[in-house]
Each structure stands twice: as C-alpha cells, then as structure tokens.
KOLGUVO-838725 format. One record per residue (C-alpha): x negated, y negated, z. Coordinates in nm, 3 decimals. Example, Ala and Ser with C-alpha at 12.3 -4.5 7.8 and 13.67 -1.06 7.14 Angstrom:
BEGIN
@X=-1.230	Y=0.450	Z=0.780
@X=-1.367	Y=0.106	Z=0.714
This chain:
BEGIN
@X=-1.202	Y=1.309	Z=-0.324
@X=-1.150	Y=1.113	Z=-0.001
@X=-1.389	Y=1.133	Z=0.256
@X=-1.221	Y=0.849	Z=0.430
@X=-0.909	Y=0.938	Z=0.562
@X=-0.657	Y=0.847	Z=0.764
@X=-0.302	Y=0.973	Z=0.972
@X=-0.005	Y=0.855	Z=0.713
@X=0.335	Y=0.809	Z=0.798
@X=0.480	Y=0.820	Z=0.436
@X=0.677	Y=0.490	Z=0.393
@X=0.608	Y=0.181	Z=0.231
@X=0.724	Y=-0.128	Z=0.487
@X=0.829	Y=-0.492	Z=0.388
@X=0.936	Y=-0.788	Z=0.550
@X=1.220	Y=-1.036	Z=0.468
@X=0.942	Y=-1.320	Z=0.536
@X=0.732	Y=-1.186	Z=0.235
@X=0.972	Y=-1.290	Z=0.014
@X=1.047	Y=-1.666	Z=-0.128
@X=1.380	Y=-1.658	Z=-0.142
@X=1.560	Y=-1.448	Z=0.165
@X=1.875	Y=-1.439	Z=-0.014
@X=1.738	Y=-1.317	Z=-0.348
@X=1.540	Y=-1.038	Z=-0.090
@X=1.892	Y=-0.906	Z=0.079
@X=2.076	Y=-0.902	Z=-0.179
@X=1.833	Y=-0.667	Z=-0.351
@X=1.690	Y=-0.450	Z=-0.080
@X=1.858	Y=-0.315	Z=0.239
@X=1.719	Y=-0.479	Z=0.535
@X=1.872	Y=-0.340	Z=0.916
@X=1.584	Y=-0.565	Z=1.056
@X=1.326	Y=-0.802	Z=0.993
@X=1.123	Y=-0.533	Z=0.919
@X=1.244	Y=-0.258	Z=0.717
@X=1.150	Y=0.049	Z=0.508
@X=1.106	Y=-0.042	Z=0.145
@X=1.062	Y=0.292	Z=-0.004
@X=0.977	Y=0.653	Z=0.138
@X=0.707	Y=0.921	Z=0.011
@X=0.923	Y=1.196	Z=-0.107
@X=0.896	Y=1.486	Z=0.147
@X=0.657	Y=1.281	Z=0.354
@X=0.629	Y=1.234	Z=0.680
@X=0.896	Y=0.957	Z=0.743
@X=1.153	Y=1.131	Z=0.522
@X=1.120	Y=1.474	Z=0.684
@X=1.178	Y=1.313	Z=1.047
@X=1.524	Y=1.123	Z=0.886
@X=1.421	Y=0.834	Z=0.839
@X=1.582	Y=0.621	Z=0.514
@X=1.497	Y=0.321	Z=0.310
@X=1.648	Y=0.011	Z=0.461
@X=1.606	Y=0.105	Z=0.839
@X=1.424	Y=-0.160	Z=1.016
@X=1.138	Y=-0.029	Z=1.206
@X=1.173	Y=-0.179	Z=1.551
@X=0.896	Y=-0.016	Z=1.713
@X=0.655	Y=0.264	Z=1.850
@X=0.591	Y=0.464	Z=2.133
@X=0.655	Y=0.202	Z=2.442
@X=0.560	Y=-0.066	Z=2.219
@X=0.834	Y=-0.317	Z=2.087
@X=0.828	Y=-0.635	Z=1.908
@X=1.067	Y=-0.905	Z=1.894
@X=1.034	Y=-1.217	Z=1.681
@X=1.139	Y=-1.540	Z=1.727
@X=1.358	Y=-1.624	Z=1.440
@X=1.095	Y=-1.954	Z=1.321
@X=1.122	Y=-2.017	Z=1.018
@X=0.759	Y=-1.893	Z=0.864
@X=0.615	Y=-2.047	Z=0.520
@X=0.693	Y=-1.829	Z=0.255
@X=0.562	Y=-1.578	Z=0.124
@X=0.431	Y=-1.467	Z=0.447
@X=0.229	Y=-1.176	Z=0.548
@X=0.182	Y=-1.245	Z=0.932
@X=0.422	Y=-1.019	Z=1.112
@X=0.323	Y=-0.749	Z=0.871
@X=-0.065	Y=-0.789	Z=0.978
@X=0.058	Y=-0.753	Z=1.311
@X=0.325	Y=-0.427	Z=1.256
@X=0.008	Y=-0.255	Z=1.056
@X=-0.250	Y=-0.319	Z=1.351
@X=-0.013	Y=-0.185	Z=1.592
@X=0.062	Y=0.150	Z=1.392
@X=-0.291	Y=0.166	Z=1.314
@X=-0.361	Y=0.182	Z=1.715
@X=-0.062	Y=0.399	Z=1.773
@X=-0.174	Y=0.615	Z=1.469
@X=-0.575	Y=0.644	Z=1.585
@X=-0.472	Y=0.755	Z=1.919
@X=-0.194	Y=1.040	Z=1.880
@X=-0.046	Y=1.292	Z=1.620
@X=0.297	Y=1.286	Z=1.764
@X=0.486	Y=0.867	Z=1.719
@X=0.780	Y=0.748	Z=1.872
@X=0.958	Y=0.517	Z=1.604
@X=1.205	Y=0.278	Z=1.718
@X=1.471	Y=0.197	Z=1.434
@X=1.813	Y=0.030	Z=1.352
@X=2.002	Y=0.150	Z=1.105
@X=2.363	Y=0.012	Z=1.022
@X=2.382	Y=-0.232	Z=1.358
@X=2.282	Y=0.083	Z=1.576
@X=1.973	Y=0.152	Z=1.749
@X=1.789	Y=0.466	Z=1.758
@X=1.459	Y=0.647	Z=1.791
@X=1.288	Y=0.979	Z=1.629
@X=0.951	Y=1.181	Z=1.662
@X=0.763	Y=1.093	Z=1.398
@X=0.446	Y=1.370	Z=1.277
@X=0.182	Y=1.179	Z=1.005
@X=0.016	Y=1.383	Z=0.763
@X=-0.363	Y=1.305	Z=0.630
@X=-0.409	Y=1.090	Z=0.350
@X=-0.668	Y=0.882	Z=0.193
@X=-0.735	Y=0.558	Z=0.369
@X=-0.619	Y=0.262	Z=0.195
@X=-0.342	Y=0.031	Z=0.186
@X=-0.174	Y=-0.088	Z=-0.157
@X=-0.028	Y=-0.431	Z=-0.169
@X=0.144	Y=-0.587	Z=-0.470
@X=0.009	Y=-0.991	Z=-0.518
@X=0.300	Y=-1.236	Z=-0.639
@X=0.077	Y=-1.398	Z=-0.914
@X=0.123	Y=-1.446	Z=-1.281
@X=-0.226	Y=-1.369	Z=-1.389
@X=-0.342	Y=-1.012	Z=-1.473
@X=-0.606	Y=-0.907	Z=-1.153
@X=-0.661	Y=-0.598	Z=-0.956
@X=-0.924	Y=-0.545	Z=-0.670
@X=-1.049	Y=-0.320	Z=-0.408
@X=-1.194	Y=-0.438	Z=-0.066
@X=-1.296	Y=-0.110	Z=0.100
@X=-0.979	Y=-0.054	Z=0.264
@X=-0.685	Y=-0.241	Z=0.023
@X=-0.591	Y=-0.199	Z=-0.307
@X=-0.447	Y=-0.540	Z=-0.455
@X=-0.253	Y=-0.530	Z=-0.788
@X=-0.072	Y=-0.840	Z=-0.878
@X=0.245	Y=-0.897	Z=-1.043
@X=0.149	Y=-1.025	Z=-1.320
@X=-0.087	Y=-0.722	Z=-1.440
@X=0.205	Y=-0.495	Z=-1.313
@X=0.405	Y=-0.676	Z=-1.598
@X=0.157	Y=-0.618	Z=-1.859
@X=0.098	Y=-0.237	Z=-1.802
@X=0.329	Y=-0.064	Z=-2.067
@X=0.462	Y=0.205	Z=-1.800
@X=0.414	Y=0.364	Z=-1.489
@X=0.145	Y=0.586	Z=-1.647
@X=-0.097	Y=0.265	Z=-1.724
@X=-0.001	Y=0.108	Z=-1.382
@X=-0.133	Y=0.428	Z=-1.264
@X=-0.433	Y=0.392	Z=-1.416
@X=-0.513	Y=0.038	Z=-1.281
@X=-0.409	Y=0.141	Z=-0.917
@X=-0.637	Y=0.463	Z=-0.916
@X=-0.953	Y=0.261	Z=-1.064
@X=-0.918	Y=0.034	Z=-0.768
@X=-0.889	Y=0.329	Z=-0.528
@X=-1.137	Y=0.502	Z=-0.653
@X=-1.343	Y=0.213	Z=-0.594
@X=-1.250	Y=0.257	Z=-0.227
@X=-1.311	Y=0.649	Z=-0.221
@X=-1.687	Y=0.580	Z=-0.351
@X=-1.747	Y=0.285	Z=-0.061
@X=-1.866	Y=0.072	Z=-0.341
@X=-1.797	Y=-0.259	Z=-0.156
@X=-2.058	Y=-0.158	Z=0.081
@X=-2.293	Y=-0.026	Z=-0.185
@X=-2.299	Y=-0.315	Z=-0.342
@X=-2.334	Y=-0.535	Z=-0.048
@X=-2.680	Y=-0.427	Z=0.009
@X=-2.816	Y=-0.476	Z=-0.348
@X=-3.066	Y=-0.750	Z=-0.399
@X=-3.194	Y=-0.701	Z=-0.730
@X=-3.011	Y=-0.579	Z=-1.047
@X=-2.690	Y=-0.669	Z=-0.934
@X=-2.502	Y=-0.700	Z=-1.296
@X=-2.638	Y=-0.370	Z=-1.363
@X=-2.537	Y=-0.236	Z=-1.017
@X=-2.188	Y=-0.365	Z=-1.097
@X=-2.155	Y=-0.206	Z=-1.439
@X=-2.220	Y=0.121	Z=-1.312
@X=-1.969	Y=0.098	Z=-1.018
@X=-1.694	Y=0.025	Z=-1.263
@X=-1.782	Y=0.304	Z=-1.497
@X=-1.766	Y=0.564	Z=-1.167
@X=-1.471	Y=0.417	Z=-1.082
@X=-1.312	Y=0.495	Z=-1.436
@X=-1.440	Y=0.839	Z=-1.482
@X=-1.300	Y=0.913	Z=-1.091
@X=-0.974	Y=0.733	Z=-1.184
@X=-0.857	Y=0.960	Z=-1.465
@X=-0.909	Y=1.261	Z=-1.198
@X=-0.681	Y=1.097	Z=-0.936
@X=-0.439	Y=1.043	Z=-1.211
@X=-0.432	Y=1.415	Z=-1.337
@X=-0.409	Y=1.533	Z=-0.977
@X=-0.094	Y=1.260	Z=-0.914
@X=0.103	Y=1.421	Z=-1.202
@X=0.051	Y=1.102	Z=-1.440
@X=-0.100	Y=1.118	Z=-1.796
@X=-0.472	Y=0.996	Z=-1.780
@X=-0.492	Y=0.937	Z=-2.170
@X=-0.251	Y=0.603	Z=-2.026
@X=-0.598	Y=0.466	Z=-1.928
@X=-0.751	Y=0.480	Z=-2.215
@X=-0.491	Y=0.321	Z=-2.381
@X=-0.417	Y=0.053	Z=-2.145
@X=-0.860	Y=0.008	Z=-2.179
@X=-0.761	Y=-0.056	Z=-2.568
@X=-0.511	Y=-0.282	Z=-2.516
@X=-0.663	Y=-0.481	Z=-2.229
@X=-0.996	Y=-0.512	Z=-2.369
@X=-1.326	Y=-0.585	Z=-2.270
C-alpha cells in the first residue's frame, strides 16, 4: 500500500524535554541520556543490532550532539526536530548507520542496518480533546482521543485512517482543488476508511474495532 517509503530503524525515540514534569518522566521511563529509546519494533532493525529501550542515542556515523543543559519550555519538541533531521540525512545517504549510545553510564557504538517501511512519523499530542490528523508525512493522535478509544484495536483504527490518508497523498490532492471542495473532502475520508480497515487486517488487529469505534464516536 505504500508507495512512499522510507529506510526505518525500528525504535520509537523520546526526549526528557518533551515531558512537563522531568521527574514524573524518569521515574517512569529509563533515560541513559537526554535522548533515549522509548520503545523498540519487535525484531526490527534496532532490536536485532542490540539495542534496548532506555539507551540514549548519542549519535550517528561521525556526527555527535551535545546539549547544553538550558532549561527548555516544556513540553518541548526542539532537540527532537533536530535528532530526526539528522537521521533522516544519515538515513537518505547510506544503508549501513553508526549509532552512538550510552547505556548504564557506559558509552558504546553498533552497526545499525534499517529496513523499508512506509514513510511517516507518528506522534502522540498532550491534549484533552479528541483529534487526529495527517499532514503528508505525520500522523498526530492526541491524548485525549487515545483515552476515549476502548482498546488498542479502536486506537488502531484511528491511527491507520490517518495513515492511510498519508499513503493516498491526499494533502496534496486536496491542495489543488478549487471547486467542490466539501465534496472533495468527503470522499478523501471515505478512501481513507475503506484503506484503513486493510492496514488493520494486515497489522494483526480486528478491523470490525472501526466500525465500532465509528458507532460510538459518531458523526
């Protein structure tokens, strides 16, 4: 289904800075550097080359950063804009990575081999209400409709109708539309559904969850 893809190194990266309260943030995730690994792809990339949750990514290639410690407002995104442009680079321009990592106080590096994968990023929005989006190339759910979804099933659903709305390029579709836009609109949303329940099936999650979460959400 993806036409648009992309290298992927399998892990799912956060930084202490995203998070209001720093305490709250260490006590409940392991964080060896600013940084860190948040969760890995099982048997992905990052896992099969050793790497764990909690390492702080340090690096790649002959590139290293180093921040300054300044206190940033929180939440903050900023030095995560700036690791994902840098992998990005790294990523566009070889198969084979050098990751620098710290793991327990000690410093380290591994070879690290990305796999293909759709292109699109997922982020999670700190916000009470109930939205989702798409922009072309992110996939924004926020925490409030994470709440409201009855299980992982119907969170599924409302993550692959916003990637789906990636796979089809209907940002750009719909860019160009001068007349009829409502209509235009309507019709994006209903490919997006009918792809959605595919991507689910093919993930290993139940697609009747969509439906039902439709139900319950409403119009």
């Amino acid at each position: 289904f993806c036409t648009m893809t992309r290298p992927d190194p399998g892990w799912v990266l956060h930084d202490i800075a995203q998070y209001p309260d720093e305490e709250v943030a260490r006590a409940a995730f392991a964080f060896s550097g600013p940084v860190a690994i948040a969760a890995l792809v099982p048997n992905g990339a990052a896992e099969r080359a050793g790497l764990q949750a909690g390492d702080g990514i340090m690096g790649i290639d002959s590139r290293t950063w180093e921040f300054d410690g300044s206190k940033l407002r929180k939440p903050d995104y900023r030095r995560m804009e700036l690791v994902k442009s840098l992998f990005d680079d790294a990523i566009a321009n070889s198969k084979h990575l050098v990751v620098r990592y710290e793991r327990g106080g000690r410093k380290d590096q591994l070879l690290l081999e990305p796999v293909t994968a759709c292109r699109s990023d997922f982020t999670v929005d700190p916000a009470a209400g109930r939205d989702a989006g798409a922009d072309g190339d992110r996939v924004r759910v926020t925490s409030g409709m994470i709440d409201y979804t009855a299980d992982d099933n119907e969170l599924a659903a409302v993550v692959a109708h916003e990637l789906s709305h990636n796979l089809l390029d209907h940002r750009a579709k719909l860019a160009v539309v001068k007349k009829g836009k409502i209509a235009a609109i309507r019709a994006t949303e209903e490919e997006a559904d009918r792809l959605s329940v595919w991507l689910m099936a093919n993930a290993g999650y139940d697609p009747q969850a969509a439906i039902r979460f439709w139900q319950r959400y409403g119009k």
